[in-house]
N, C-alpha and C positions, 0 to 999 in steps of 0.2 A: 845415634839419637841426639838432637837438640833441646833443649826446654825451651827455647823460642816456639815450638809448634802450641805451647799451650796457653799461653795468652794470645798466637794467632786463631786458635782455635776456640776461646772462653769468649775476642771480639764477636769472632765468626755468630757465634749465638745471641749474643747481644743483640747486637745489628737486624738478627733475623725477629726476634722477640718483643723490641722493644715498645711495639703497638702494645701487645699485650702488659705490658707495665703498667702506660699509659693509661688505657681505660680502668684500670682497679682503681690506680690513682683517684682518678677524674672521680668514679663511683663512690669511691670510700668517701672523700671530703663531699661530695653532696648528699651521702648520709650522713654525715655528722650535722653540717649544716640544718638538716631535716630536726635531729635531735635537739639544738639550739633552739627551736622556736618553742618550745617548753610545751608542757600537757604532756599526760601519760600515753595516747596517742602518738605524737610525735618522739617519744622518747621510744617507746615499744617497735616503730618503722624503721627507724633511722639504725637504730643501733642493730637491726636483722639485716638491714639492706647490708653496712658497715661489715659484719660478717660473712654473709655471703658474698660480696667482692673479693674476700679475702679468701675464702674459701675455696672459690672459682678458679684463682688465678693458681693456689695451689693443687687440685685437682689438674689443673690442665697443663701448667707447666710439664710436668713428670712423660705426659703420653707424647705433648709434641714434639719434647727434644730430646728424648730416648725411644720409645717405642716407634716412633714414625718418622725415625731417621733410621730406622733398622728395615720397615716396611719399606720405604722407597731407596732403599740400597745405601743410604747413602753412607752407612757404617764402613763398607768392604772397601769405599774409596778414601775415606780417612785412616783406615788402616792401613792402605798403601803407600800413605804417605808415612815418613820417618820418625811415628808414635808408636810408644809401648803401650798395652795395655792398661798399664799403672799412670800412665801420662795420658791416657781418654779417657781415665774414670777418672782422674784429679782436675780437669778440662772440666768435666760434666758437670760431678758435682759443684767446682768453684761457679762456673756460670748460671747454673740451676738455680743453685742458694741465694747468688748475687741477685737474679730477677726474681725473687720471690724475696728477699730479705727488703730490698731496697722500698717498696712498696711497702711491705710490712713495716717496717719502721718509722717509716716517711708517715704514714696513719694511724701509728701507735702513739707516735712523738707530739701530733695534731690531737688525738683525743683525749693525751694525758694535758695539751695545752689549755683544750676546750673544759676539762672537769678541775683544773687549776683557778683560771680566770673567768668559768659563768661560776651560774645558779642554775644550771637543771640539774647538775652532779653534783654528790658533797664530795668533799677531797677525802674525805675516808673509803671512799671507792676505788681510788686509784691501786693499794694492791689487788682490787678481786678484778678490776679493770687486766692488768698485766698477766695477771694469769690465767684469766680467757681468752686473751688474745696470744698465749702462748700453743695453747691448744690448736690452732689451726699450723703452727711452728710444726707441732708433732707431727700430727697427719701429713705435711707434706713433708715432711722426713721419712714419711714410713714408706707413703706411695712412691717417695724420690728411689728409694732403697731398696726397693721392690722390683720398682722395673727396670731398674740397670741391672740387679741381681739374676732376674729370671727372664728376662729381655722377649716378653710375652704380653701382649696387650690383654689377655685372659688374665694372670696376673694382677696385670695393673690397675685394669677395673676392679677386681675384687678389692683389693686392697683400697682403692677409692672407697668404694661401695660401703665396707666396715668402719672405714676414718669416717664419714659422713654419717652414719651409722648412730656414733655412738657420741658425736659433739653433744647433741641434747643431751644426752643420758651424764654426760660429764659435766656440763653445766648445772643441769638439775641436781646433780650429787652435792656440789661447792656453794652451790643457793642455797642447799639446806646443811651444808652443814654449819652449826651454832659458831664453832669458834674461828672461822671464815668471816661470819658475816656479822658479828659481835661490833666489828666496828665501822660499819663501811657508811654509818649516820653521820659520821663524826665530821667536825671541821677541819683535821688534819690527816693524814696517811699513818697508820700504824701498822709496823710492819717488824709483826712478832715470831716468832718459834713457828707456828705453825705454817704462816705463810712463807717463811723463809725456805724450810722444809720441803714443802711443797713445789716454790719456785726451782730450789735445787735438782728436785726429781723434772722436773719438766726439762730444765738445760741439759740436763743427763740422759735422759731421754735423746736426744735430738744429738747427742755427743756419741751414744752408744750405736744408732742407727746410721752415723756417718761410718765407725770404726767397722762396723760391720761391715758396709758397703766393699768398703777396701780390702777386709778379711778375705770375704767370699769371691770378690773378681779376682785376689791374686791366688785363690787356691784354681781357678778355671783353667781345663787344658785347652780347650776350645772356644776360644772366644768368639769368631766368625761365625 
């Protein structure tokens, strides 16, 4: 076994993927932009489009570079090649997370810039900002974890299907709850007990569903 096959193999996805980046990209900063031009209209569009980019990219990473590289074979022929198990699930996950983080980031780092520097955002938003935009983090952690685990496109829709499910219903939780949203009028970011709390559980979250991953492929006796 060499560990060169898994950065030839994390390029290998890259390379395959990288359109897909691209247009979230593209999507996300011209929903922000939308949001810029102020009115509760424009703020209500922009920040739903900004989401569903996000959301998208995470929903569909998961099927194309797990699930439909198993349907069109192409698993049985990377495992031919001189990979363990544990070396194409560290492969997957790092290049999954990379085209799903890099985007994510790249339009988290632009909307914290956008509610910094305008007036349609107060800067007391910026924690409840980060941890919405965590939420889409989880869900594709769960769905990412899901279909390398069960390597079942039934699976993987499901698990879509409940992450998509239940965004509003998390959202709506953290919109109402009082000591969330106590400060987010303010001219500065405060970032207290609760929201720290909070953020913790979400990183953990997304920590715990990686460890998992890895648990469960190395207990597999049948990977093929």
């Amino acid at each position: 076994m060499t560990d060169s096959v898994i950065p030839q193999l994390i390029r290998k996805d890259l390379r395959l993927h990288r359109l897909q980046m691209a247009i979230t990209i593209g999507a996300g900063i011209l929903a922000l932009v939308v949001m810029q031009r102020g009115g509760e209209v424009s703020l209500v569009l922009g920040s739903t489009w900004y989401f569903v980019a996000i959301i998208v990219l995470a929903c569909m990473l998961p099927v194309s570079m797990v699930v439909n590289e198993r349907k069109k074979q192409t698993l049985a022929f990377v495992m031919s090649l001189p990979v363990s198990s544990t070396q194409y699930t560290t492969a997957k996950l790092v290049s999954t997370l990379l085209m799903f983080l890099v985007p994510w980031l790249l339009l988290l780092v632009c909307a914290l810039a956008l509610t910094t520097t305008g007036n349609t955002i107060p800067q007391g938003a910026i924690p409840m900002v980060v941890i919405m935009a965590l939420l889409p983090l989880i869900g594709f952690s769960v769905i990412l974890a899901v279909a390398i685990v069960s390597e079942s496109e039934g699976w993987a829709i499901a698990a879509t299907v409940v992450c998509n499910s239940t965004y509003g219903i998390a959202w709506y939780l953290i919109t109402k709850t009082p000591s969330l949203t106590v400060n987010w009028t303010r001219h500065v970011a405060i970032w207290d007990q609760t929201v720290l709390r909070l953020l913790f559980a979400e990183f953990g979250s997304v920590a715990l569903m990686i460890s998992l991953t890895f648990f469960l492929q190395s207990r597999k006796r049948d990977f093929i």
